[in-house]
C-alpha positions as CSV (number, residue, x, y, z in Angstrom):
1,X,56.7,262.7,38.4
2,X,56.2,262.8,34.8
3,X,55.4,259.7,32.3
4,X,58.5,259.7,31.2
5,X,60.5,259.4,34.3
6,X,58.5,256.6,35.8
7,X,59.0,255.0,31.7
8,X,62.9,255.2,32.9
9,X,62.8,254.0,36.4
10,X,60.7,251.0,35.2
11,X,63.0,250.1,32.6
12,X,65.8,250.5,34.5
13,X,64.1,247.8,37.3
14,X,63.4,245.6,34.7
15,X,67.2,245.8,33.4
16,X,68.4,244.9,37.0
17,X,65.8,242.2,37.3
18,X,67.0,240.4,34.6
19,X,70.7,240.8,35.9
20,X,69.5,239.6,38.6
21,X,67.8,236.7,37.4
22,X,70.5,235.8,34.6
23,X,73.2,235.9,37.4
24,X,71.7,232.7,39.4
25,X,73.8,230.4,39.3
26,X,72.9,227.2,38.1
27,X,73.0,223.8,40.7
28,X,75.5,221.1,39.6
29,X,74.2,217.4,38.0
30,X,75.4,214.7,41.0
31,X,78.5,213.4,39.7
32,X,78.5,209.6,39.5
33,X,80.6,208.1,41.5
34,X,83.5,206.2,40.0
35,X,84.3,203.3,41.7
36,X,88.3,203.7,41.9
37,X,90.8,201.6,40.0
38,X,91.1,198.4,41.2
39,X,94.1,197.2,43.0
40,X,93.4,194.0,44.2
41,X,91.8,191.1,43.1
42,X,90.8,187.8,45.7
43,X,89.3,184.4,45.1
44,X,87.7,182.5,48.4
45,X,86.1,179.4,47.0
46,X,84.9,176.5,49.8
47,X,84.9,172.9,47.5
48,X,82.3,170.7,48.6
49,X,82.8,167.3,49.7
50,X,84.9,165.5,51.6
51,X,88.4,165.9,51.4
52,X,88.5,168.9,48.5
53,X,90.6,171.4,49.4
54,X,89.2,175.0,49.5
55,X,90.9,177.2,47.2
56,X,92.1,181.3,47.6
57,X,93.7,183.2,45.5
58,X,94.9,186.9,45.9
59,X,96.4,189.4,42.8
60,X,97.6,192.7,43.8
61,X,98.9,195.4,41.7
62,X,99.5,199.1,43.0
63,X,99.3,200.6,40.1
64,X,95.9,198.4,38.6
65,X,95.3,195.4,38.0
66,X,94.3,196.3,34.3
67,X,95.8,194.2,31.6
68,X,98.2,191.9,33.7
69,X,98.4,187.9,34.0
70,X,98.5,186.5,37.6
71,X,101.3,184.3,38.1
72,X,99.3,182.5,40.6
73,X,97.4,179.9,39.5
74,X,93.9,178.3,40.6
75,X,95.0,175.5,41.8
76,X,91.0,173.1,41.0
77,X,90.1,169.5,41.9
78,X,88.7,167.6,39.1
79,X,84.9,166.5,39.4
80,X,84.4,169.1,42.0
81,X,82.1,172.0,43.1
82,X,83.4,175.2,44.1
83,X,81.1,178.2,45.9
84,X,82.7,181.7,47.0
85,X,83.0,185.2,45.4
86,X,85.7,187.2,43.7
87,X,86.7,190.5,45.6
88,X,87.7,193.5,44.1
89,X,89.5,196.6,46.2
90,X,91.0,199.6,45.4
91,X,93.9,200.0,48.2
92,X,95.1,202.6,46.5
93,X,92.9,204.5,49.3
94,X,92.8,204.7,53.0
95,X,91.1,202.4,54.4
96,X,90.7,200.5,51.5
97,X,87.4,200.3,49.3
98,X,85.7,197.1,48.2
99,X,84.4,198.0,44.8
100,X,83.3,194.5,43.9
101,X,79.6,195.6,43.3
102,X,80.1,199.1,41.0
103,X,81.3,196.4,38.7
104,X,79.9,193.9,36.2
105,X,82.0,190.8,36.3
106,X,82.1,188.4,33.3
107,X,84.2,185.1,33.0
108,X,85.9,183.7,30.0
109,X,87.8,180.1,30.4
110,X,90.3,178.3,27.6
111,X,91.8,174.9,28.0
112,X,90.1,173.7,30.9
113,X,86.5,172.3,31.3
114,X,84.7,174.3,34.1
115,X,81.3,176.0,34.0
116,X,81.2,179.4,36.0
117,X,77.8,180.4,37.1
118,X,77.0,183.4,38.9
119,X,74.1,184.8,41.4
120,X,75.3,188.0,42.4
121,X,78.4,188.3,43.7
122,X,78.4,184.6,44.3
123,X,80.1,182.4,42.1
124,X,79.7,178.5,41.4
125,X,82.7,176.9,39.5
126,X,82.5,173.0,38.7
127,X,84.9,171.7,37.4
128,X,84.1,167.6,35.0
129,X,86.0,164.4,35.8
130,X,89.9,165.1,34.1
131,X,92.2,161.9,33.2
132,X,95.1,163.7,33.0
133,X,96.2,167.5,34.4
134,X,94.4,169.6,32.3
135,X,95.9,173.5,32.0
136,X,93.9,176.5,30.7
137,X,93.1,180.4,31.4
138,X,90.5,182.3,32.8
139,X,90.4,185.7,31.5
140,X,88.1,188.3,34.2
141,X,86.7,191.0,32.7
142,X,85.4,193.7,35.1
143,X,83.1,196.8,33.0
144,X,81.8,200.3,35.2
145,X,80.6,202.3,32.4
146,X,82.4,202.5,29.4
147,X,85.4,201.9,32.0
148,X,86.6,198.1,31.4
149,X,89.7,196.3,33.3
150,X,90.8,193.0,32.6
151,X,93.2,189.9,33.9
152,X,94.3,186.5,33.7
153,X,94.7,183.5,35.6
154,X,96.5,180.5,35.1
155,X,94.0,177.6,35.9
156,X,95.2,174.3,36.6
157,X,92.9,171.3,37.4
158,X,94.0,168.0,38.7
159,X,92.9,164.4,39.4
C-alpha cells in the first residue's frame, strides 16, 4: 500500500473513533428524591402528671394539606408539659409514606403562652399557669427544598 492510502484509512479510523466516542452516552445525576405532598398531618402528645389528659390530633386533606386551617383544635391544660411528635404522611400513595423527616418543621404560636422546643422529631410543648381560657393559633410550617407547606391550628388552653 501506498502513503497515501494508509493517510486515508487512518483518517477514516480516527473519524469513526470519534463517532464512537462522541456517541457515549452520558450517565444520569441521582435525582433527589421528593418526599411526596403531604396529606396528613397527626399530633400524639403524652402530658405529664397526674391527671392531664394526653392530647392527639389528626388533619387530613387528600388533595394537601398546603395552606388550610384545621378545624380541630388543640385542646392544652394550663401549667402543663406535653412530649410527643408531629407526623406527617403522604396517603396519597399505597401504603402510605411517613415523610416526617424529608422535612424541616418550624412552629409559630399567637394568642396563647406556650413554648415549643424541639430535639428531632420530638417535640416539648409547655404550656404557663392561665386565669382564664386563653385562645390562639399555631401556624406549622413544613420546608423540603425550596418546596414549603403550611397549616393552622386552633389552640385552646384551659384551667
Amino acid at each position: 500500500m501506498n502513503k497515501i492510502t494508509r493517510l486515508t484509512w487512518a483518517l477514516i479510523f480516527l473519524v469513526l473513533l470519534q463517532g464512537v466516542i462522541a456517541c457515549e452516552e452520558d450517565k444520569p445525576e441521582p435525582a433527589v428524591e421528593e418526599a411526596g405532598k403531604i396529606t396528613a398531618i397527626m399530633f400524639d402528645f403524652l402530658a405529664e402528671g397526674k391527671g392531664k389528659q394526653d392530647v392527639s390530633v389528626q388533619f387530613r386533606d387528600n388533595n394537601g394539606i398546603n395552606g388550610k386551617q384545621s378545624s380541630t383544635p388543640l385542646r392544652l391544660q394550663a401549667n402543663t408539659i406535653y412530649t410527643g411528635k408531629i407526623t406527617l404522611l403522604d396517603e396519597s400513595e399505597t401504603p402510605n409514606k411517613e415523610v416526617t423527616s424529608a422535612y424541616t418543621i418550624t412552629y409559630l404560636e399567637s394568642g396563647t403562652d406556650i413554648i415549643i422546643t424541639k430535639n428531632g422529631q420530638q417535640l416539648r410543648v409547655e404550656t404557663k399557669a392561665a386565669t382564664t381560657n386563653t385562645d390562639g393559633v399555631l401556624r406549622i410550617e413544613m420546608k423540603q427544598n425550596n418546596n414549603v407547606q403550611k397549616i393552622s391550628f386552633p389552640v385552646l388552653i384551659s384551667q
